[in-house]
SEVEXSE-677316 format. One line per field, with one value per atom (N, C-alpha, C): atom name; x, y, z; residue number from 1; residue in three letters. Coordinates in steps of 0.02 Angstrom, whole numbers. Layout:
# SEVEXSE-677316
site	[CA,...]
X	[X,...]
Y	[Y,...]
Z	[Z,...]
pos	[NUM,...]
code	[Ala,...]
END
This chain:
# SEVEXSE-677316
site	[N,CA,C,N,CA,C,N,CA,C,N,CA,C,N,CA,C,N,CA,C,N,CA,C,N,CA,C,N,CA,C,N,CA,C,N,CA,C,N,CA,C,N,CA,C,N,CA,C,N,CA,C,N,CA,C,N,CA,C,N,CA,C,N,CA,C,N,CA,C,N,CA,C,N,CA,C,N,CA,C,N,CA,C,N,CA,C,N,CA,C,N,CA,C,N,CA,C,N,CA,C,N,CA,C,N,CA,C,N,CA,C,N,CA,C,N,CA,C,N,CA,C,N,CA,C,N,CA,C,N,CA,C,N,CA,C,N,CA,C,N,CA,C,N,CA,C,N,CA,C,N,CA,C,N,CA,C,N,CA,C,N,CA,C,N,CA,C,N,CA,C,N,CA,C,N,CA,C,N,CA,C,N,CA,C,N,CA,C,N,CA,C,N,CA,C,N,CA,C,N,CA,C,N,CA,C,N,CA,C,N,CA,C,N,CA,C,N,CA,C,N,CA,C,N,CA,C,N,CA,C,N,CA,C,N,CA,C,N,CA,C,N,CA,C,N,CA,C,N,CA,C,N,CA,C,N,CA,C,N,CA,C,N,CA,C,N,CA,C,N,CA,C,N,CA,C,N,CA,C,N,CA,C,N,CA,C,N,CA,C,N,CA,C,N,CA,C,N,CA,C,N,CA,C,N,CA,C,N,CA,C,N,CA,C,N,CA,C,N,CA,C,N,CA,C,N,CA,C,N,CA,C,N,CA,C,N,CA,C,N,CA,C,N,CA,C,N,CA,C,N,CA,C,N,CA,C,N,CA,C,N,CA,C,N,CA,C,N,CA,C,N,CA,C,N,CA,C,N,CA,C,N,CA,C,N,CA,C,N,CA,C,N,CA,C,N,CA,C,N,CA,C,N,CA,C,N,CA,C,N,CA,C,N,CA,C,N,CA,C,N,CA,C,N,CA,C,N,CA,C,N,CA,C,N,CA,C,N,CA,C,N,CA,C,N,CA,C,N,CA,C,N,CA,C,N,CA,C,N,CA,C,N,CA,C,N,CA,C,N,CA,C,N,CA,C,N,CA,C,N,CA,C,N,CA,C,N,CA,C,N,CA,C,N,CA,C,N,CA,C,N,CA,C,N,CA,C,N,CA,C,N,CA,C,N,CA,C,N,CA,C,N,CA,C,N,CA,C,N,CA,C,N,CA,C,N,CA,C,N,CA,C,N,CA,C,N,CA,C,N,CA,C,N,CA,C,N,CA,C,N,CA,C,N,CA,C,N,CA,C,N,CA,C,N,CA,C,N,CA,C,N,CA,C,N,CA,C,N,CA,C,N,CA,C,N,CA,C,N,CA,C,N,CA,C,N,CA,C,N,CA,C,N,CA,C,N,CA,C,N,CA,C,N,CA,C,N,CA,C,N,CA,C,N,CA,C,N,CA,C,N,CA,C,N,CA,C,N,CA,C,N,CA,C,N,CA,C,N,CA,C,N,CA,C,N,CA,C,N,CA,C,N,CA,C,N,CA,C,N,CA,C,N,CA,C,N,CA,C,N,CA,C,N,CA,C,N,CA,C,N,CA,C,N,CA,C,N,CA,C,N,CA,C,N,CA,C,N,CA,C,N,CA,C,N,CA,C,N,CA,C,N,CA,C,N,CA,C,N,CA,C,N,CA,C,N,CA,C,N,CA,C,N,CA,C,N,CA,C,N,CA,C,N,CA,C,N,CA,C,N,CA,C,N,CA,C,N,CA,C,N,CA,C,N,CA,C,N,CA,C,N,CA,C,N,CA,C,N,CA,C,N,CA,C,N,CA,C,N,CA,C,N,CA,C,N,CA,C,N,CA,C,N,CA,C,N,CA,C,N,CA,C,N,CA,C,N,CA,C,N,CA,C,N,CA,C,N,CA,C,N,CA,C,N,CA,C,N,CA,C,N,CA,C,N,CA,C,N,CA,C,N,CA,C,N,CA,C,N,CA,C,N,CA,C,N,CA,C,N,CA,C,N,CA,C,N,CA,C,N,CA,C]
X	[42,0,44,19,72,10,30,-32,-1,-58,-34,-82,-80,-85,-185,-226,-283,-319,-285,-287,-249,-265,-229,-225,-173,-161,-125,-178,-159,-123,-77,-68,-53,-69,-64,-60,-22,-19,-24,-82,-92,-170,-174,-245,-216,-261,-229,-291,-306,-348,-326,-394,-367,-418,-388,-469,-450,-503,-499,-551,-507,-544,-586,-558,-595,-673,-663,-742,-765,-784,-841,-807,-743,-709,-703,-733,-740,-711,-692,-667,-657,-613,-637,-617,-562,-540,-520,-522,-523,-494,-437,-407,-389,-415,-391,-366,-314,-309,-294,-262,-256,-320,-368,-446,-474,-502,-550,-627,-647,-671,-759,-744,-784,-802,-859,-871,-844,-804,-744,-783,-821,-865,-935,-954,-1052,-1093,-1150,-1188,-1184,-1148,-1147,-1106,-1133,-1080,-1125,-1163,-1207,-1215,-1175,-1173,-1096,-1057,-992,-938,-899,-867,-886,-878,-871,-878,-944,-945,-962,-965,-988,-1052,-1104,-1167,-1185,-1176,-1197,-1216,-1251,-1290,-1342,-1379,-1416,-1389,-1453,-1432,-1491,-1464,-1537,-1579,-1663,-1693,-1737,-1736,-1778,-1835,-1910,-1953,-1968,-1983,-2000,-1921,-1890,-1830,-1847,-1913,-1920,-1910,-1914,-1901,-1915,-1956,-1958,-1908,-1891,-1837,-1847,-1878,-1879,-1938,-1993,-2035,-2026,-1978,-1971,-1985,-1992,-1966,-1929,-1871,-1797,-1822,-1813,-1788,-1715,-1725,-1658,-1661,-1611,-1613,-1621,-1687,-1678,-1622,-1566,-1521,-1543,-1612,-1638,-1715,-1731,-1799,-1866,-1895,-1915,-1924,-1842,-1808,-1750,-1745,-1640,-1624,-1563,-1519,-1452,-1450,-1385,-1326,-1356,-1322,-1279,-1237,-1214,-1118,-1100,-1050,-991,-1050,-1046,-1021,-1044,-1028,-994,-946,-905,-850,-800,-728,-713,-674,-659,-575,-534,-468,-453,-386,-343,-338,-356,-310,-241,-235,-173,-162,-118,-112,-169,-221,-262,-343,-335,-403,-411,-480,-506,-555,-575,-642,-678,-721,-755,-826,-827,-892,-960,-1021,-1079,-1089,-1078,-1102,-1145,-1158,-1208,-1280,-1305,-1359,-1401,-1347,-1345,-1372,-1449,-1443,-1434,-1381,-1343,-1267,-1230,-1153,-1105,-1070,-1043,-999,-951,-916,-919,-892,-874,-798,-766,-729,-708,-669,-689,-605,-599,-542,-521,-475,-474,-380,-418,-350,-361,-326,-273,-253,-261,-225,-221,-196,-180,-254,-285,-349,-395,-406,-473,-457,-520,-516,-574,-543,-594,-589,-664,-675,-718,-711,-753,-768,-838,-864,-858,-863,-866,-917,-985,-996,-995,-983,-972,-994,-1053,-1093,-1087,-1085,-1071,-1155,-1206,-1263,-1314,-1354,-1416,-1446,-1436,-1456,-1478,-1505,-1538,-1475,-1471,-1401,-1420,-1389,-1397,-1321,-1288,-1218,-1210,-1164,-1185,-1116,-1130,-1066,-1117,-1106,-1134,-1105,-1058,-1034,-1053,-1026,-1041,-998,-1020,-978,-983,-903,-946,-982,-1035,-1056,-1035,-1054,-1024,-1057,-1029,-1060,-1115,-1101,-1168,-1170,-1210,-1223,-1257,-1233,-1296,-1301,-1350,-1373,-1449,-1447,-1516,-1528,-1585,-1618,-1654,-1669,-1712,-1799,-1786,-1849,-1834,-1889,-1878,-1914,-1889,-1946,-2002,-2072,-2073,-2085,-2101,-2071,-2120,-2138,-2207,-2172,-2221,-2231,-2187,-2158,-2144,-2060,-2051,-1992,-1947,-1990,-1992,-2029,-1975,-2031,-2097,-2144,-2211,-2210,-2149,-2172,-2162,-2206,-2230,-2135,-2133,-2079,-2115,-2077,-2125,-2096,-2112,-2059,-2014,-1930,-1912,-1940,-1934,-1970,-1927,-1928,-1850,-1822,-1779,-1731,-1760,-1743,-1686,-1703,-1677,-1702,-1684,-1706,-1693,-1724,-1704,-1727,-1699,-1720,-1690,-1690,-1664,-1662,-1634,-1658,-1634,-1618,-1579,-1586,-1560,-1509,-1466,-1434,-1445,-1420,-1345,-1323,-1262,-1228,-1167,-1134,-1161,-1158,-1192,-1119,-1103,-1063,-1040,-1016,-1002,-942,-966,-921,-905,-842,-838,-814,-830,-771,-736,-672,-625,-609,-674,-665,-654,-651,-628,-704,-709,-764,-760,-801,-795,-859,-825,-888,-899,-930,-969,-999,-944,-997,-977,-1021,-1033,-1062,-1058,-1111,-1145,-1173,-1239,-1278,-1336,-1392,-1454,-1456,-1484,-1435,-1498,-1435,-1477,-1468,-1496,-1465,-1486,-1467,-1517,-1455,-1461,-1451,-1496,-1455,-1498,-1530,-1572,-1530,-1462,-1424,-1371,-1392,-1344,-1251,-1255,-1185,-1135,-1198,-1164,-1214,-1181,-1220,-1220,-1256,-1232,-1263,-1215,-1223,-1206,-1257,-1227,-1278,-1219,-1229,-1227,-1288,-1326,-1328,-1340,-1367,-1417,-1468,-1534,-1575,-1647,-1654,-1663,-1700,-1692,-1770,-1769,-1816,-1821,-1773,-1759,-1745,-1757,-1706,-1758,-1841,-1892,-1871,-1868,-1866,-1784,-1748,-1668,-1632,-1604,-1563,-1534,-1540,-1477,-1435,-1396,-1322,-1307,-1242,-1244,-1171,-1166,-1072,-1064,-998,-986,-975,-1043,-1079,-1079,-1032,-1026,-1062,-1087,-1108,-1071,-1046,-986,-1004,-973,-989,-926,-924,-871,-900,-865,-855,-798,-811,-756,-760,-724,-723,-685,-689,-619,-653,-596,-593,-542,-554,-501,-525,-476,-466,-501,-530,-555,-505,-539,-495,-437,-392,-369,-379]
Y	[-59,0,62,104,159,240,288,337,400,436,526,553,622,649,647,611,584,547,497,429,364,311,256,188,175,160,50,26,-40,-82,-126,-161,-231,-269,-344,-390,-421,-429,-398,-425,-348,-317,-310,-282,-229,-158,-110,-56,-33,-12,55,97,147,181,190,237,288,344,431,415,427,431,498,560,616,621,553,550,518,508,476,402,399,326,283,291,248,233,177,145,185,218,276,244,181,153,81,30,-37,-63,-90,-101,-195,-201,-287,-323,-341,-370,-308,-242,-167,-121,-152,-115,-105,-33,7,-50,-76,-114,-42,-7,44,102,134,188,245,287,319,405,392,498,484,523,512,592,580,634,646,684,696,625,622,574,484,493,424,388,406,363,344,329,317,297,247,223,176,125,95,116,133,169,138,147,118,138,107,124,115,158,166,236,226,150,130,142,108,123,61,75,71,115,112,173,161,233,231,288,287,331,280,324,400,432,510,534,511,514,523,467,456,357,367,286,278,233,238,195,202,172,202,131,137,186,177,245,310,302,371,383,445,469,496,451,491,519,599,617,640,624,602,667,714,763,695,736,718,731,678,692,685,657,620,645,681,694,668,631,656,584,567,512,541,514,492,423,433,382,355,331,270,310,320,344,403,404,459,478,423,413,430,404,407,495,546,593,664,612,632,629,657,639,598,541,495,492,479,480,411,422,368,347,282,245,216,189,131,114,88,58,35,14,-27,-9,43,64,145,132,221,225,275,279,347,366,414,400,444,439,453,462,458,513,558,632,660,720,773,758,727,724,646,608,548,544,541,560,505,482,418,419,411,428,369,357,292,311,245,257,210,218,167,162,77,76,52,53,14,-13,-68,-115,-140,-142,-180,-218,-262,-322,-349,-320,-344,-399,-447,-506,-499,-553,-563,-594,-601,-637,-643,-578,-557,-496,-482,-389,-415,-418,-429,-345,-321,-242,-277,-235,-260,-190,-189,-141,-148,-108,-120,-50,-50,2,-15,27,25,85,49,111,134,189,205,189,197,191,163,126,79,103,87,133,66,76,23,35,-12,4,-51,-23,-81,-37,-107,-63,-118,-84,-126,-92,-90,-56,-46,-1,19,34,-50,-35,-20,39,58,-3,-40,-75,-53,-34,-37,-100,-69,-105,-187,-240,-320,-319,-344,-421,-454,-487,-495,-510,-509,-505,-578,-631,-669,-685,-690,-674,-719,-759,-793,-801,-738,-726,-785,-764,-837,-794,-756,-712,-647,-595,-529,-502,-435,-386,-356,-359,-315,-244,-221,-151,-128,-66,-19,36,73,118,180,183,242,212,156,129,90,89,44,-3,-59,-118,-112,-155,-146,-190,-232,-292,-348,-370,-436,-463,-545,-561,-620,-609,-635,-651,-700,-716,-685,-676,-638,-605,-570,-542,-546,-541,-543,-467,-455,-415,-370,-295,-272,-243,-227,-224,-161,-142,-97,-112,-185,-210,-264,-276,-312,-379,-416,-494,-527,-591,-631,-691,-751,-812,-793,-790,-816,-878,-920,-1012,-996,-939,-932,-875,-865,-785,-742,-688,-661,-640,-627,-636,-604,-557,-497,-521,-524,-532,-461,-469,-433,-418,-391,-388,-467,-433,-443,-524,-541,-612,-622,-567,-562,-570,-604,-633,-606,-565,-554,-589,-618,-650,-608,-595,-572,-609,-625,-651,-591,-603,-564,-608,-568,-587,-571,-502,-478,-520,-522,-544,-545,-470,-443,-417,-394,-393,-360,-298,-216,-229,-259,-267,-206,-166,-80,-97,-126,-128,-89,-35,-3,45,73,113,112,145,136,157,192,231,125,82,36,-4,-40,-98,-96,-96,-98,-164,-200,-258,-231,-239,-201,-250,-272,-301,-270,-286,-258,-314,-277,-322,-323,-283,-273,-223,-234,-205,-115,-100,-22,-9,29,64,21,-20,-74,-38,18,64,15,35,22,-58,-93,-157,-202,-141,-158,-205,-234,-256,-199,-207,-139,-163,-106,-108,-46,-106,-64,-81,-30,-29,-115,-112,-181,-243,-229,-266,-246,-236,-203,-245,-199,-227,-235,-297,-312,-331,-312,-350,-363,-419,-416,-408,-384,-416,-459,-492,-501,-491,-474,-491,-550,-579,-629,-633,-651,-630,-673,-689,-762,-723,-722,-723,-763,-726,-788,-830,-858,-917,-882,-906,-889,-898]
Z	[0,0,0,-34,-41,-45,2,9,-11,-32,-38,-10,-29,26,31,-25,-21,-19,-59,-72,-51,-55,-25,-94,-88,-155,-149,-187,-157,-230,-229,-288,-265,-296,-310,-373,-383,-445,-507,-552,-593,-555,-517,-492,-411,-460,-421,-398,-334,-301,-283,-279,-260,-203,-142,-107,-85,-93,-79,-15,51,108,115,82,61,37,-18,-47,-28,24,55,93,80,112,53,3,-66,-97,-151,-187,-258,-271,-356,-401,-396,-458,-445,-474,-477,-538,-538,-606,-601,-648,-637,-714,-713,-807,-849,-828,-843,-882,-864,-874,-824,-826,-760,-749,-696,-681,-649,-602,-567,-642,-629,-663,-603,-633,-599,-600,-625,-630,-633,-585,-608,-572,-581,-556,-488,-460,-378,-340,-262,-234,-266,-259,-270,-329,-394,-449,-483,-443,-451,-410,-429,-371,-348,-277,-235,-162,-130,-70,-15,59,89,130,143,168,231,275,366,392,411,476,434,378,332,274,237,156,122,68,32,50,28,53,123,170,197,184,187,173,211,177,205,255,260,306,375,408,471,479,542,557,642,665,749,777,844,855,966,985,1055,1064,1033,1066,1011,997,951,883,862,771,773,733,725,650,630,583,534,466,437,392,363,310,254,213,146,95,76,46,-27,-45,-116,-102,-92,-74,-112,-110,-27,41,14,68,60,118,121,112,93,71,81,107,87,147,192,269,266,325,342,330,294,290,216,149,98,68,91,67,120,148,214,222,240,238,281,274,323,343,399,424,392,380,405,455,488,536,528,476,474,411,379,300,271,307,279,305,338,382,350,374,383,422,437,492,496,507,521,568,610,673,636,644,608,598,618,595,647,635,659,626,592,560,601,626,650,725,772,818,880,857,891,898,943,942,924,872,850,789,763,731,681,621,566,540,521,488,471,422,338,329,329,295,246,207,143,144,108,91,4,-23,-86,-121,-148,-145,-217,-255,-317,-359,-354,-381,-330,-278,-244,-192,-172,-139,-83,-22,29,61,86,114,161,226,286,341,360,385,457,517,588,616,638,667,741,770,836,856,899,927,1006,1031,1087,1133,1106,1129,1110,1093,1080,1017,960,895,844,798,739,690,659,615,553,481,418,394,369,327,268,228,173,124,50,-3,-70,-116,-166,-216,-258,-305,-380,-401,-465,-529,-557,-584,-675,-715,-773,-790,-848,-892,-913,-902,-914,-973,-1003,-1044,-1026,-950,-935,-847,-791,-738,-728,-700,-692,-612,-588,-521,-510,-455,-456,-385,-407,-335,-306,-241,-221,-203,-173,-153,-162,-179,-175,-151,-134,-97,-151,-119,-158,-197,-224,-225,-249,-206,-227,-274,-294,-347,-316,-251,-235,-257,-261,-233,-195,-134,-72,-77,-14,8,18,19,32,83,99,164,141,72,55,19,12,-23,-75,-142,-187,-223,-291,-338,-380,-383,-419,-493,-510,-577,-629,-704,-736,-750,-746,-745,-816,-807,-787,-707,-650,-590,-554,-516,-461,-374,-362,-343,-265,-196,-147,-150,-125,-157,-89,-64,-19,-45,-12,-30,-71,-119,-175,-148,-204,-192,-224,-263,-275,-307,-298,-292,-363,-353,-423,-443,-534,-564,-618,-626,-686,-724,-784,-850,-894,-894,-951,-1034,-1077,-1140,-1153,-1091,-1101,-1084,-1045,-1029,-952,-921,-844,-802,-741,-731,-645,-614,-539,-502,-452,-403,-335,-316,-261,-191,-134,-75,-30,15,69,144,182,250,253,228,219,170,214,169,144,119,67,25,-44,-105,-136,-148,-193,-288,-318,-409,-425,-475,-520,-568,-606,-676,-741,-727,-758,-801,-761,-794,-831,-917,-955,-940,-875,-857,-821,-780,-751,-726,-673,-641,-566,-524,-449,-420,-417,-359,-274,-225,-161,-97,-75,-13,45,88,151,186,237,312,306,287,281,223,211,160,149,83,102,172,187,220,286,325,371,432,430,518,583,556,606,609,597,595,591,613,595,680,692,733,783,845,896,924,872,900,953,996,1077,1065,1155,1156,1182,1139,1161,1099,1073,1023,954,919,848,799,753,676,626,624,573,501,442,375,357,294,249,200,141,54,32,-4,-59,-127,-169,-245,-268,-296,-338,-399,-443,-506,-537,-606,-630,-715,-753,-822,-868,-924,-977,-1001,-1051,-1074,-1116,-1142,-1189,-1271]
pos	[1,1,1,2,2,2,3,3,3,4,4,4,5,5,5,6,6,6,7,7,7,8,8,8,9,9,9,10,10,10,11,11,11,12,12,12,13,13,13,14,14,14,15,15,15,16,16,16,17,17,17,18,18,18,19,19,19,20,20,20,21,21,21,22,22,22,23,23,23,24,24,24,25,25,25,26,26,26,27,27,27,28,28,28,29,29,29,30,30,30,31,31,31,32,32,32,33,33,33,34,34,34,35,35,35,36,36,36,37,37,37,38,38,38,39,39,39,40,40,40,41,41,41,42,42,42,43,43,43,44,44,44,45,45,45,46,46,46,47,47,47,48,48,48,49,49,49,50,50,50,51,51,51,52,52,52,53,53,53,54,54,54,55,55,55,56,56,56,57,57,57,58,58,58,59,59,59,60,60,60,61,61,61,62,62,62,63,63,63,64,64,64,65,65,65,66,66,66,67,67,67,68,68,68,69,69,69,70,70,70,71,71,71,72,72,72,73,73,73,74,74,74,75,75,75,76,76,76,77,77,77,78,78,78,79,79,79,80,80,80,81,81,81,82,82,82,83,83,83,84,84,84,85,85,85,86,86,86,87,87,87,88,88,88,89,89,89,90,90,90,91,91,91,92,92,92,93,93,93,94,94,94,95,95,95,96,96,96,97,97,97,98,98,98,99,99,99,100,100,100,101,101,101,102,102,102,103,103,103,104,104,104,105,105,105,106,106,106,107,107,107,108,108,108,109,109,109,110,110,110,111,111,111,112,112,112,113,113,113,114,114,114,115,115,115,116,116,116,117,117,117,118,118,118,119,119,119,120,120,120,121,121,121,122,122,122,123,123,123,124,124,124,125,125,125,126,126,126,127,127,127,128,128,128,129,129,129,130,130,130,131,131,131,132,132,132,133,133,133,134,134,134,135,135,135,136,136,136,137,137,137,138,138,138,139,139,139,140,140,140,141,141,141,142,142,142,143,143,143,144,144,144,145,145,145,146,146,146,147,147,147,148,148,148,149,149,149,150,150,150,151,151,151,152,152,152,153,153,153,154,154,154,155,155,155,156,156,156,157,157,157,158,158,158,159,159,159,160,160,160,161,161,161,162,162,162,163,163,163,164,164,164,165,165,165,166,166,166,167,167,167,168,168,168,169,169,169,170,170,170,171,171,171,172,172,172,173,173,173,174,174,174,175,175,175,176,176,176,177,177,177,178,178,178,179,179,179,180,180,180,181,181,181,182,182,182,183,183,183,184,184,184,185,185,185,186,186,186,187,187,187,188,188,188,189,189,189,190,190,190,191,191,191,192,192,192,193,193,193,194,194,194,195,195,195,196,196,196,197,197,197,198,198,198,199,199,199,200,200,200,201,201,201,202,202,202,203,203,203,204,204,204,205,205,205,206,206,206,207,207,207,208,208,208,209,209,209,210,210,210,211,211,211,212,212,212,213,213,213,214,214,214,215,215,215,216,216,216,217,217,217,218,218,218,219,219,219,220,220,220,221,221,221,222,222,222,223,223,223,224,224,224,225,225,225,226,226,226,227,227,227,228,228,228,229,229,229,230,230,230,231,231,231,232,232,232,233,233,233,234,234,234,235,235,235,236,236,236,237,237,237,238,238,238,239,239,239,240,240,240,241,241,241,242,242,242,243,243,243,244,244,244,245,245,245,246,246,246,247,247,247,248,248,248,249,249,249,250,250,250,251,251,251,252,252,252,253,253,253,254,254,254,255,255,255,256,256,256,257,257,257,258,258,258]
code	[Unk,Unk,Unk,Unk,Unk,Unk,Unk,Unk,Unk,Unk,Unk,Unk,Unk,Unk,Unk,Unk,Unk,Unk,Unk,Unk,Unk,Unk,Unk,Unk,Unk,Unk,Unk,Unk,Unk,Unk,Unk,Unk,Unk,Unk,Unk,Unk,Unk,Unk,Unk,Unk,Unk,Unk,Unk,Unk,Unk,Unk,Unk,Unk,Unk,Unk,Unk,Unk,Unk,Unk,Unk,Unk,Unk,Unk,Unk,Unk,Unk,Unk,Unk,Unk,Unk,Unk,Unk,Unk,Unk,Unk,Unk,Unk,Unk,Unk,Unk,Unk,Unk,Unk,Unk,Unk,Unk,Unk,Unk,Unk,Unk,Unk,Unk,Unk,Unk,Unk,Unk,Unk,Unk,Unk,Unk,Unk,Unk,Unk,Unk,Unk,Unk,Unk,Unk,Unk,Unk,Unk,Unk,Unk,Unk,Unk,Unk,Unk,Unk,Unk,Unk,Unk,Unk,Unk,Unk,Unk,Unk,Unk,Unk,Unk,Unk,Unk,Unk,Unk,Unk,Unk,Unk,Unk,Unk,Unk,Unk,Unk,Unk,Unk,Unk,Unk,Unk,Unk,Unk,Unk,Unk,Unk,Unk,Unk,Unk,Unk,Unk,Unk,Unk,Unk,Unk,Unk,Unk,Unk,Unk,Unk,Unk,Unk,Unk,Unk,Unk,Unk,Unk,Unk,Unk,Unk,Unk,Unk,Unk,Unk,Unk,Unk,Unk,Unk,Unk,Unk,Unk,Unk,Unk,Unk,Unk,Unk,Unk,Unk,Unk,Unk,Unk,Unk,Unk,Unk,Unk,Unk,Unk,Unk,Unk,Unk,Unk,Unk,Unk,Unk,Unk,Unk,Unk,Unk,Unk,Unk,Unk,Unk,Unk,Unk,Unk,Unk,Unk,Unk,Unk,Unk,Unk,Unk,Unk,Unk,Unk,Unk,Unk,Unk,Unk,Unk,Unk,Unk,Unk,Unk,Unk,Unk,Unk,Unk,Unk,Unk,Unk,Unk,Unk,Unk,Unk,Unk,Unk,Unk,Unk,Unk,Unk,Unk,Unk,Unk,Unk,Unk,Unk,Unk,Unk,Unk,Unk,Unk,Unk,Unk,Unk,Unk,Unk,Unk,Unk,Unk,Unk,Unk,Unk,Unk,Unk,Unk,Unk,Unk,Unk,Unk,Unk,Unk,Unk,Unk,Unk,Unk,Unk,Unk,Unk,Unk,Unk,Unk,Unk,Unk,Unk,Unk,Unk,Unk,Unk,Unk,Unk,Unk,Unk,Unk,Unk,Unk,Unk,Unk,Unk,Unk,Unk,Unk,Unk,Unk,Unk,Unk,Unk,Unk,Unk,Unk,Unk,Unk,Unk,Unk,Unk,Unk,Unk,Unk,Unk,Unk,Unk,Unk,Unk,Unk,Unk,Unk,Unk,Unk,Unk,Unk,Unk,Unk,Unk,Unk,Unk,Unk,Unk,Unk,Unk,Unk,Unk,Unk,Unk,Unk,Unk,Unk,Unk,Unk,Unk,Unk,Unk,Unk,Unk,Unk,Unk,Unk,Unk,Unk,Unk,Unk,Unk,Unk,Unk,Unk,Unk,Unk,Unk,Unk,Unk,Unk,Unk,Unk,Unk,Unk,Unk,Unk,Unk,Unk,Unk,Unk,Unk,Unk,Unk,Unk,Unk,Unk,Unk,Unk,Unk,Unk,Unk,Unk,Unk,Unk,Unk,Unk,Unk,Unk,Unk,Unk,Unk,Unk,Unk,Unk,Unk,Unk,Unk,Unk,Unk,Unk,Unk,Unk,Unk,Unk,Unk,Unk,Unk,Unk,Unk,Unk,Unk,Unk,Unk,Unk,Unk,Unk,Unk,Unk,Unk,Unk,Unk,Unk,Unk,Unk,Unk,Unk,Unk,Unk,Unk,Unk,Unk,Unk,Unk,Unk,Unk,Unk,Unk,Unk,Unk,Unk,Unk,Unk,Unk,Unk,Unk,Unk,Unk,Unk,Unk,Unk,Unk,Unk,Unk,Unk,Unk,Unk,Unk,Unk,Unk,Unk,Unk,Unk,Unk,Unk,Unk,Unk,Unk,Unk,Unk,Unk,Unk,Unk,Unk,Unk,Unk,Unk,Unk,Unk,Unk,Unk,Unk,Unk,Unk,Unk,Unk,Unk,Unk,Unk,Unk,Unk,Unk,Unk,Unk,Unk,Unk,Unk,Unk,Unk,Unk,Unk,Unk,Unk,Unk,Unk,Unk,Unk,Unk,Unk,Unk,Unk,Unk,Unk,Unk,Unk,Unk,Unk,Unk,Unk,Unk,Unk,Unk,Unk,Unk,Unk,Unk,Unk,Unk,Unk,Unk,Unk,Unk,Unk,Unk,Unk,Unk,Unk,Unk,Unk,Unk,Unk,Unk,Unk,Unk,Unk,Unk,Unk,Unk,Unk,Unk,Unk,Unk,Unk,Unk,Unk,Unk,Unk,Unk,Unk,Unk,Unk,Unk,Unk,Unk,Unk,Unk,Unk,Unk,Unk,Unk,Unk,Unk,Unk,Unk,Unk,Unk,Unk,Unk,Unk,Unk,Unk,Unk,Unk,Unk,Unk,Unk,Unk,Unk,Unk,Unk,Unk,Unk,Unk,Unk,Unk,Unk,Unk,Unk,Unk,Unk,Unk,Unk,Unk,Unk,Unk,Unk,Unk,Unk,Unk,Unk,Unk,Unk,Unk,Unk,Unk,Unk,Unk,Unk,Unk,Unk,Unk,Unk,Unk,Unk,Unk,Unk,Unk,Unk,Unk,Unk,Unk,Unk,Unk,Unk,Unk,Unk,Unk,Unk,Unk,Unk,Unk,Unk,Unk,Unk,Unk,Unk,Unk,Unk,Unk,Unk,Unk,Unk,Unk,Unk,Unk,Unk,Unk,Unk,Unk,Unk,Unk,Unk,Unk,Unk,Unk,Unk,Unk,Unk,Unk,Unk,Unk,Unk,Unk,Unk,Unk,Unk,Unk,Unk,Unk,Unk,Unk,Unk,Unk,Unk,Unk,Unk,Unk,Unk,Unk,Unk,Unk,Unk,Unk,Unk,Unk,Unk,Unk,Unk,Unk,Unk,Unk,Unk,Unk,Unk,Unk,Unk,Unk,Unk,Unk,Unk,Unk,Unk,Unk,Unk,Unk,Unk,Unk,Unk,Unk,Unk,Unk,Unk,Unk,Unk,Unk,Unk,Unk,Unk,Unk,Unk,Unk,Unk,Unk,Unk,Unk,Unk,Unk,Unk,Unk,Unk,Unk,Unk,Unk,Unk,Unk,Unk,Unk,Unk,Unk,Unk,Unk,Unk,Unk,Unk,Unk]
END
């Protein structure tokens, strides 16, 4: 790993990483087989890159959610919800060669921290989340990769949410629908899978288990693993001191034929 004065810069074999803790903690470039893998520029912080998503992911409706008795309100960052947490369009520190972190923010009315790991290898990229909360809060974390354009995506859901007219869950889980999607998914019997061009093939597991598929947009594709789905705060798991909310990813990736 080798850093300047914004970025953190990883190489392995021929596959070379790059993260701007500046933009949001995120992933801006992904090179594997010497082709850009991430869509590297997009509209604002939310269509580009490799980001990470805490203390939720996804949208919350109206940007309220109860939690112990309460209504926590959220700034609409996407109105007229918020989205995809407090972390994504924030500057985050260095910890260490391989860490970064940043606390939840002022918008966040819970006191806690996030932070984000990554490891390198020659034929895979494991990233792993940790929130750690100082006080009793609902938490979903997750990643929101922008991937270019494949060849082709294949992915086989087992159940999906499904999805009202506003956008959001409605509750019910029902048979997947066929693609193209914007859409939550449980139960995959197996890793979903991006091809490209060139013959280069990336697999996807996680611990999280839900799974957000974007593939509506001609700019890319977003495969993004959660703990939970979008609009999940009311119905999310609490995390306390002591007791952190952990995720991993991995990527791996193997060459076409010759």
């Amino acid at each position: 790993m080798t850093a300047t004065d914004r970025q953190l810069i990883f190489e392995a074999g021929g596959a070379r990483l790059t993260v701007d803790p500046a933009q949001g903690g995120r992933m801006t470039s992904f090179v594997v087989g010497a082709e850009e893998r991430l869509v590297t520029e997009g509209y604002g912080p939310i269509r580009w890159g490799s980001y990470p998503m805490a203390p939720w992911a996804g949208r919350i409706r109206d940007g309220r959610f109860q939690f112990q008795g309460r209504t926590v309100h959220l700034p609409l960052n996407l109105p007229p919800h918020a989205i995809h947490g407090t972390v994504f369009e924030r500057p985050w520190d260095v910890v260490d060669e391989s860490s970064i972190a940043i606390d939840l923010g002022p918008s966040w009315p819970f006191a806690g921290r996030v932070t984000q790991r990554f490891a390198l290898a020659e034929d895979h990229l494991r990233v792993e989340l940790e929130l750690e909360a100082d006080e009793p809060m609902p938490a979903i974390v997750g990643w929101h990769p922008w991937f270019r354009r494949p060849v082709s995506l294949a992915v086989e859901p087992g159940r999906m949410l499904e999805r009202g007219s506003n956008g959001l869950p409605t509750g019910a889980l029902v048979a997947p629908t066929p693609p193209p999607w914007d859409d939550c998914f449980i139960e995959l019997p197996s890793a979903p899978r991006l091809t490209w061009p060139d013959g280069l093939s990336l697999e996807i597991t996680s611990s999280a288990d839900h799974w957000v598929v974007y593939d509506e947009s001609p700019d890319g594709v977003c495969v993004e693993p959660q703990t939970g789905p979008p609009d999940g705060l009311t119905a999310a798991p609490t995390v306390g001191p002591g007791a952190p909310l952990e995720a991993w990813m991995t990527w791996a990736w193997e060459a076409g034929a010759d």
